[in-house]
C-alpha positions as CSV (number, residue, x, y, z in Angstrom):
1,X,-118.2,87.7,-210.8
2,X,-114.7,87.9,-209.4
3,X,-112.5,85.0,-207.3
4,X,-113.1,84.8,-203.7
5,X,-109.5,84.3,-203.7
6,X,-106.5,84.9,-205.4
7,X,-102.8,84.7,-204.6
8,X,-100.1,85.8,-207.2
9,X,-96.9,84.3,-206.8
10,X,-96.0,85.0,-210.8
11,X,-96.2,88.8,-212.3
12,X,-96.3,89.5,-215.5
13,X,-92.5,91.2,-214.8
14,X,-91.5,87.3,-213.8
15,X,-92.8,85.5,-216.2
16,X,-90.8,87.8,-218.8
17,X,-87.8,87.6,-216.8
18,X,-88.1,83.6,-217.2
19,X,-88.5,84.3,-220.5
20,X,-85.6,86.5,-221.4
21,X,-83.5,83.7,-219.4
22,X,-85.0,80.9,-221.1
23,X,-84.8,82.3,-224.5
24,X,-81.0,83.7,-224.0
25,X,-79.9,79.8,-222.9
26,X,-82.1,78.2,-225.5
27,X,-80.8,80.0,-228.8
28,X,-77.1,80.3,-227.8
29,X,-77.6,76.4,-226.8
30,X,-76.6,74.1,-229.9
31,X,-78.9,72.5,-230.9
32,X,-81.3,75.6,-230.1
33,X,-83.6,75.1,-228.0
34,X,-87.0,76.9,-226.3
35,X,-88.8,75.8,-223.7
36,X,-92.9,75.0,-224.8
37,X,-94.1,77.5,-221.9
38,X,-93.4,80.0,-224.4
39,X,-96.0,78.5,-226.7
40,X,-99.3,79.8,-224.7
41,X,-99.4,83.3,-225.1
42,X,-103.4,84.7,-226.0
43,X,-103.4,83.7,-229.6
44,X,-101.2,80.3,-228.5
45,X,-103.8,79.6,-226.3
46,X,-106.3,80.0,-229.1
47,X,-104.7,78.3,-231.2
48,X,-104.2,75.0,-228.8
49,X,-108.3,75.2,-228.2
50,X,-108.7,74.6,-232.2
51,X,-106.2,71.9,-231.8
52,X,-107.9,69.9,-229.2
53,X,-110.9,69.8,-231.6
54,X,-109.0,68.3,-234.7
55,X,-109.7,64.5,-235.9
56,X,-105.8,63.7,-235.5
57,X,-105.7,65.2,-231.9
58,X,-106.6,62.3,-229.7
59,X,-104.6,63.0,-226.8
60,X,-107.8,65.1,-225.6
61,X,-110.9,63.3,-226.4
62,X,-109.0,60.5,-225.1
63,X,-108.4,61.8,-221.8
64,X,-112.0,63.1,-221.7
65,X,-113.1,59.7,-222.4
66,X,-110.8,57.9,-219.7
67,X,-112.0,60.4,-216.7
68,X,-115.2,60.4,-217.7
69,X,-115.5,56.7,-217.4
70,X,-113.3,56.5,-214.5
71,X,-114.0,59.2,-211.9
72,X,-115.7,58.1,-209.4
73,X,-113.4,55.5,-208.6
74,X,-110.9,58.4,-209.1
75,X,-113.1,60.0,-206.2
76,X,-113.4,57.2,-204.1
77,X,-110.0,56.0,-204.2
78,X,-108.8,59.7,-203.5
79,X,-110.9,60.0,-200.7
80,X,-110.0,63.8,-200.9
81,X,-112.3,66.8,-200.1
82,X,-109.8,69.2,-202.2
83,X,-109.2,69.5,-205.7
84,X,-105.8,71.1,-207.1
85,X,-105.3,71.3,-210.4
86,X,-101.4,72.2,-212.2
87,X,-101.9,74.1,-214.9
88,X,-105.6,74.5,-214.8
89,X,-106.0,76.6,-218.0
90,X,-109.5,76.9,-219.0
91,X,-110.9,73.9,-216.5
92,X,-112.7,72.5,-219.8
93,X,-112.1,68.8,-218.1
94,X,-112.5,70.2,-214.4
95,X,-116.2,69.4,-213.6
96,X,-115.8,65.7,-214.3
97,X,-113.8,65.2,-211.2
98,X,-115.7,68.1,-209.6
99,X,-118.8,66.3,-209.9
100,X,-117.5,63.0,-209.0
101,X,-116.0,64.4,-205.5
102,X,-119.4,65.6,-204.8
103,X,-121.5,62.9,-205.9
104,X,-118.7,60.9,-202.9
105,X,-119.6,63.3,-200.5
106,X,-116.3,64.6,-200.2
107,X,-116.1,68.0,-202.3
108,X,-115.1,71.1,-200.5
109,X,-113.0,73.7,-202.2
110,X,-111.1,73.9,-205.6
111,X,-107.7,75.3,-206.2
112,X,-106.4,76.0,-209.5
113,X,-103.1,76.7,-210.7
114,X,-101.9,78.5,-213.6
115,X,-99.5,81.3,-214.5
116,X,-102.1,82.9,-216.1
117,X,-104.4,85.2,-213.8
118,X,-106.4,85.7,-217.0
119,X,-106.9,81.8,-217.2
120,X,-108.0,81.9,-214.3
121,X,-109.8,85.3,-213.8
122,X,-112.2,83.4,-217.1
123,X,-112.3,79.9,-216.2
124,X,-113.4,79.9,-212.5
125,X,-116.6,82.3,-212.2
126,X,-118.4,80.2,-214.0
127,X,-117.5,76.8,-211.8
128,X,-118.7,79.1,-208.5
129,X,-121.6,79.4,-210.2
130,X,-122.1,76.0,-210.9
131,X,-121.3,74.6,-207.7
132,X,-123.0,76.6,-204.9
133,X,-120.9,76.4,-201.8
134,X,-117.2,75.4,-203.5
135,X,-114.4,76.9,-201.6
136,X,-112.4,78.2,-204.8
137,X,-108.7,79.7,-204.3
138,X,-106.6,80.5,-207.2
139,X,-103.3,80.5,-207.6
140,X,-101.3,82.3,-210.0
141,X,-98.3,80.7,-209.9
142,X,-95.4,78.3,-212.1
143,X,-95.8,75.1,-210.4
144,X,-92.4,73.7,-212.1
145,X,-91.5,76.3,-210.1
146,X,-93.0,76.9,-207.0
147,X,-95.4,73.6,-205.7
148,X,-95.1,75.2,-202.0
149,X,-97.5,78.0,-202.9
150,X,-100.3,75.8,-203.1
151,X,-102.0,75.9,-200.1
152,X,-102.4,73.5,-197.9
153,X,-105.8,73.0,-197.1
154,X,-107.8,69.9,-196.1
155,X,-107.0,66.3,-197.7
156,X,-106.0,67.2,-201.4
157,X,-105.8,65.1,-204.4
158,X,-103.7,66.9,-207.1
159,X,-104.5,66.7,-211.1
160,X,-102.1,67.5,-213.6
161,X,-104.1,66.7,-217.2
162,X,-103.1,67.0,-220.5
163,X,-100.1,65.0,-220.4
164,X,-98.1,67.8,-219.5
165,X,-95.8,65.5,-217.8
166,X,-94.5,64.4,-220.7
167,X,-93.6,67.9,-221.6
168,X,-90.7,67.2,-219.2
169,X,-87.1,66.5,-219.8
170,X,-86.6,63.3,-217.5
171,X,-83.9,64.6,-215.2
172,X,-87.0,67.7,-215.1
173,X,-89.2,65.3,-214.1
174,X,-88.2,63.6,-211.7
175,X,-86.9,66.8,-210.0
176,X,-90.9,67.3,-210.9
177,X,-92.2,64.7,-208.9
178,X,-90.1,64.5,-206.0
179,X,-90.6,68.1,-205.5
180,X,-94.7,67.3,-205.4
181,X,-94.2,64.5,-203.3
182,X,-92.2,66.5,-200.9
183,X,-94.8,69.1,-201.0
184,X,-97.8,66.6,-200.3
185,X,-98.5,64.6,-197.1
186,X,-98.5,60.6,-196.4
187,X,-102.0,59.5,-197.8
188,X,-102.3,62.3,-200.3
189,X,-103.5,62.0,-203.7
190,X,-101.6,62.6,-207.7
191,X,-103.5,62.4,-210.7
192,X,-101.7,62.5,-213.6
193,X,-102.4,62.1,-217.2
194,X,-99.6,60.6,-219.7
195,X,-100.5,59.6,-223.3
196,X,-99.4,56.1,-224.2
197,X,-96.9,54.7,-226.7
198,X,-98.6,53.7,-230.1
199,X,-97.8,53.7,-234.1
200,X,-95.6,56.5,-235.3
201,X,-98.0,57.3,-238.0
202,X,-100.8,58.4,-235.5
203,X,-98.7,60.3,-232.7
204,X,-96.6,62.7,-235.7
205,X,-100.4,62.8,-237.2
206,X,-101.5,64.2,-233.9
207,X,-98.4,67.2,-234.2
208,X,-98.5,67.6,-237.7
209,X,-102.0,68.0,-238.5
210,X,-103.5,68.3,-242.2
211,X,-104.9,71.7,-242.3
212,X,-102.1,73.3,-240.7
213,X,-103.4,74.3,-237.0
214,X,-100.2,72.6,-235.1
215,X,-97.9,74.8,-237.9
216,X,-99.3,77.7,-236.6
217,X,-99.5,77.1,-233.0
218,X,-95.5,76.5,-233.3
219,X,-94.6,79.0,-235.4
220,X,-96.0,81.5,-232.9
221,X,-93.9,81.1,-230.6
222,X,-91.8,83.3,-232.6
223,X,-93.9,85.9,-232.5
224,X,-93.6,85.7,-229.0
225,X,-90.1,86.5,-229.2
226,X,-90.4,89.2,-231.5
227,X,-93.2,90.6,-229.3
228,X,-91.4,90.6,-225.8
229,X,-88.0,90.5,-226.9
230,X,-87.8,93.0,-230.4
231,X,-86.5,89.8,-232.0
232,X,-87.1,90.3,-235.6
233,X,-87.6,86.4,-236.5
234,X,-89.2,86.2,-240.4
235,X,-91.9,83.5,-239.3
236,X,-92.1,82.5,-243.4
237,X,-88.5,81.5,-242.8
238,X,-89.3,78.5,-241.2
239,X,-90.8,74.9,-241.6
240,X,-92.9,73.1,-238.7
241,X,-92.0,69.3,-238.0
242,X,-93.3,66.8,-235.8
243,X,-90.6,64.0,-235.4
244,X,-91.2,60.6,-233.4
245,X,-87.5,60.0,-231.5
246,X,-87.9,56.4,-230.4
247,X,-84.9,56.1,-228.3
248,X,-86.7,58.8,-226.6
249,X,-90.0,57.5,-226.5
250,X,-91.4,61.4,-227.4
251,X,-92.3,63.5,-230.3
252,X,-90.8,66.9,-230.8
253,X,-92.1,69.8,-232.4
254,X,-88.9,71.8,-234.5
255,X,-89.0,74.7,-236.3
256,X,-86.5,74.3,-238.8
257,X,-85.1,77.3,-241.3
258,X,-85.4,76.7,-244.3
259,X,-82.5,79.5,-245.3
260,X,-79.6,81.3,-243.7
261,X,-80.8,83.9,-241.3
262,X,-79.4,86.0,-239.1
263,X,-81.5,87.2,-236.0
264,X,-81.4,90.4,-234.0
265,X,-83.0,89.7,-230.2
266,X,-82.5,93.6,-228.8
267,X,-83.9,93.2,-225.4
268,X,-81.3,90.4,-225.0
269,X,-78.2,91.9,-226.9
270,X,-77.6,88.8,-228.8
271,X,-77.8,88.0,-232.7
272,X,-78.1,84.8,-233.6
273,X,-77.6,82.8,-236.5
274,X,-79.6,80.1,-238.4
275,X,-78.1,77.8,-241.1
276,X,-80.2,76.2,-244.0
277,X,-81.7,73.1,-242.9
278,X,-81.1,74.1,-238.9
279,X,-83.4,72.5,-236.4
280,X,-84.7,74.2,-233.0
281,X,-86.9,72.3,-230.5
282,X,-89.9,74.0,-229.1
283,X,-91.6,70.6,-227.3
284,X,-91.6,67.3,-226.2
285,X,-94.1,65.2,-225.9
286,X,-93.4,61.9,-223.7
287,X,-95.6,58.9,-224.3
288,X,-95.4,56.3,-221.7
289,X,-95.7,52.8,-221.2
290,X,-97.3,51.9,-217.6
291,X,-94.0,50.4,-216.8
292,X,-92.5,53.4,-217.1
293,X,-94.8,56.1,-215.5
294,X,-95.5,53.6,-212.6
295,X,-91.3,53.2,-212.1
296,X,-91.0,57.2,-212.3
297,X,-94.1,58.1,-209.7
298,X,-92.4,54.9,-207.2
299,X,-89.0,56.3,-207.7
300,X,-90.6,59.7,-206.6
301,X,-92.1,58.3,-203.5
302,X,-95.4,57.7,-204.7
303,X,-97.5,54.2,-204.3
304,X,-99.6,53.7,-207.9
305,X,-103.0,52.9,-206.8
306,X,-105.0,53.4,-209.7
307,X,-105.0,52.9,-213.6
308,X,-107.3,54.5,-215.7
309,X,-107.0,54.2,-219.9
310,X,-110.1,55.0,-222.7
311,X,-111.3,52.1,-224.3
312,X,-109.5,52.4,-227.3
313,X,-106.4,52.3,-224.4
314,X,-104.8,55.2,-226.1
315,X,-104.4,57.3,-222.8
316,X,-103.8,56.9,-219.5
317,X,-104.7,58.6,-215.9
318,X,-102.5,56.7,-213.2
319,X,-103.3,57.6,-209.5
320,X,-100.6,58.0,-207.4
321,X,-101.0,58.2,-203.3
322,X,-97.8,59.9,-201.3
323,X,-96.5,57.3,-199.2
């Protein structure tokens, strides 16, 4: 089974141009820097899954556990007949506002976003087949990039899950949501999913967890880089850390060396060197207050209608309606 419908507005020549200039401004930058996109290649991706099972991840059970016993007020607040979803990746949490926009009577067509047609090309067969009748169109696309490309069909109500948000920088961000506020109509609909401020111990337990899965996931970004760009980055040559920055309010996930290195990056033309002890960021993860993300979707342009936590209150799904 094959999409109905499929536009690409990211190639694979793109998305390794974005890399090249990404990876070119992020290790001449001081402190180094990469941007987590990088992160989510095939055996990223993999690695993430095993991730969101692990006790000390609770940034996704908890956001299961807050739509699940909040959609259908989700739905009914919406009021929308189309579902887009930012960064739709596998659509593991899709069907619980899926099934809540049909159960209101609303439900007509789906419209996932993601840069990777694979992601979708897996993900989306599968929800045809589960809901006769759904208008699905996919979009492979880099919504940070590019929110005009998502089409612009009947009363939408867009998710973005995961609490990617807070994967922002906040002048990013804002850019972010101004840009999606620009790109929706009075009366539309933003989901979004932020994870909430709480003891340092559990959020760096959540990056940093014991059996070594988050390690991995990090240092593969480096393989990335020596993949795409010839780089020749000694992935035993560095440590992973998870450090809370509370004037911040975010983790970050470094990689730091833990000896002198020097790097060779042909398809960029650049060496680069590492001291002992040296520190480059590969995330950052924003955890909100609902001061905050409410002052951030109003500065935007966005009214926020709706609050929506787990019941241990550990994550949040604020609504948002484009004024």
């Amino acid at each position: 089974m094959s999409l109905p419908a499929l536009d690409i507005h990211l190639t694979a020549d793109d998305a390794d141009a974005a890399l090249r200039r990404d990876a070119r401004r992020g290790l001449t930058s001081s402190p180094k820097v990469l941007t987590p996109q990088w992160l989510y290649d095939a055996r990223g991706s993999e690695l993430f899954e095993q991730i969101t099972a692990l006790p000390e991840y609770y940034p996704f059970t908890a956001e299961r556990e807050a739509l699940t016993g909040n959609a259908d007020a989700i739905a009914r607040i919406a009021d929308a007949d189309t579902l887009v979803e930012l960064g739709s990746g596998s659509s593991s949490k899709t069907p619980v506002l899926l099934d809540a926009m049909r159960d209101a009577g609303t439900l007509a067509r789906y419209i996932p976003v993601d840069v990777s047609p694979s992601a979708l090309e897996e993900a989306v067969p599968g929800l045809i087949e589960a809901y006769p009748g759904l208008d699905v169109h996919g979009v492979v696309a880099d919504f940070t990039q590019d929110l005009r490309s998502v089409p612009r069909d009947g009363r939408r109500l867009v998710a973005l899950l995961g609490g990617t948000l807070g994967n922002f920088e906040p002048a990013d961000r804002q850019h972010f949501l101004e840009a999606l506020a620009d790109a929706l109509d009075p009366g539309e609909a933003f989901l979004v999913g932020t994870d909430l401020v709480k003891d340092e111990a559990t959020l760096v337990a959540a990056y940093d967890d014991s059996s070594g899965v988050t390690a991995a996931f990090n240092l593969n970004v480096l393989a990335v880089l020596n993949r795409v760009l010839g780089a020749d980055f000694d992935r035993s040559g560095f440590d992973h850390l998870a450090v809370w920055v509370p004037q911040a309010g975010r983790i970050e996930m470094r990689l730091r060396a833990r000896r002198p290195m020097h790097v060779r990056v042909p398809e960029l033309d650049l060496e680069v060197d590492f001291a002992e002890g040296e520190e480059m960021r590969t995330e950052i993860s924003t955890k909100f207050t609902r001061e905050r993300i409410r002052g951030e979707l109003a500065a935007a342009g966005f009214s926020h209608d709706g609050w929506f936590t787990d019941p241990q209150g550990r994550f949040a799904l604020s609504l948002a309606v484009r004024r």
